[in-house]
N, C-alpha and C positions, 0 to 999 in steps of 0.2 A: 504494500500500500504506500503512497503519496507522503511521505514523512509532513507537509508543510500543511496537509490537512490538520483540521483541530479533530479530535478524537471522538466529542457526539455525533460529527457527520460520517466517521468511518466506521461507527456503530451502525450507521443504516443502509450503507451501500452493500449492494450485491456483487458489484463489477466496478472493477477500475477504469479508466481512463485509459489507460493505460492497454487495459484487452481490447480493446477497441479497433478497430479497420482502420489506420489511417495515411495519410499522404505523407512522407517526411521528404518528399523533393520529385523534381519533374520525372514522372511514371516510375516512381517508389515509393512502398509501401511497406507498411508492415504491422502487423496482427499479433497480440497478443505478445508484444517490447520487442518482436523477430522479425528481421526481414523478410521479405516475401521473393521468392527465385521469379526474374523476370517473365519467366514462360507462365506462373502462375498467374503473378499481374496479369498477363494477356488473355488467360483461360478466364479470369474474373471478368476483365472487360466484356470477355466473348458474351461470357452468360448475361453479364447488368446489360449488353444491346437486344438482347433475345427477350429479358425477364420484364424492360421497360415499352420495348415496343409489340409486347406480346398480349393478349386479346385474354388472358388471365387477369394477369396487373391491373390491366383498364377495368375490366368488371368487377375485380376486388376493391377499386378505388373509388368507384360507384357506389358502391356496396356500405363500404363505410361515409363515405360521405352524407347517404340518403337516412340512414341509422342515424347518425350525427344529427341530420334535421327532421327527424321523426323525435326524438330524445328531446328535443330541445322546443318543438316548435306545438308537437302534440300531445307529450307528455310531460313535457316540462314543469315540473313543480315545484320542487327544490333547487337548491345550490349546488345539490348534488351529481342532478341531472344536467345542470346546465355543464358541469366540470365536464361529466363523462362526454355531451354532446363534443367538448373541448378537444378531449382528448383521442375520441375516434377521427377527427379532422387533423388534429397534432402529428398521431400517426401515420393516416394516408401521407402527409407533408415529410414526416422525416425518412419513410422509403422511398420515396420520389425523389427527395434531395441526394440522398446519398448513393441512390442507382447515377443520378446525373452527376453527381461527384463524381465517380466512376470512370465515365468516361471522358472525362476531360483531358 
């Protein structure tokens, strides 16, 4: 874990930062504090072009979206519901982002 974390937020994390997919320079990455073997990087990209312009994704992004505004719009009651409508929309946005990361 992150030493400069204060200690009640590493109480409640499940995953570091650090395991994470990320970019550390132009088409390098690396998962989980490891570099990623560039053929890998490439198999990744292959699948984020397949997985974003593929007629799954789009209907799974529908899918939560339309929940998101059912949650919120006709069932809406609480705080609670408005969070969740949040957070099914929050979703769709951060696997879109991070497919389109991907390929850049």
């Amino acid at each position: 874990m992150a030493k400069d974390i204060p200690q009640e937020e590493k109480t409640f994390r499940f995953i570091e930062p650090e395991e994470l997919l990320r970019r550390t320079g132009p088409n390098m990455w690396e998962h989980k504090g490891k570099p990623l073997d560039p053929a890998i990087v490439s198999q990744i990209k292959d699948e984020a072009r397949i997985f974003l312009k593929g007629r799954l994704w789009n209907i799974m992004k529908s899918e939560l979206k339309y929940h998101a505004f059912i949650r919120l719009l006709e069932k809406g009651e609480t705080t609670n519901d408005i969070l969740a409508a949040k957070m099914l929309t929050y979703l769709a946005d951060v696997v879109d982002t991070k497919i389109k990361e991907l390929l850049k």
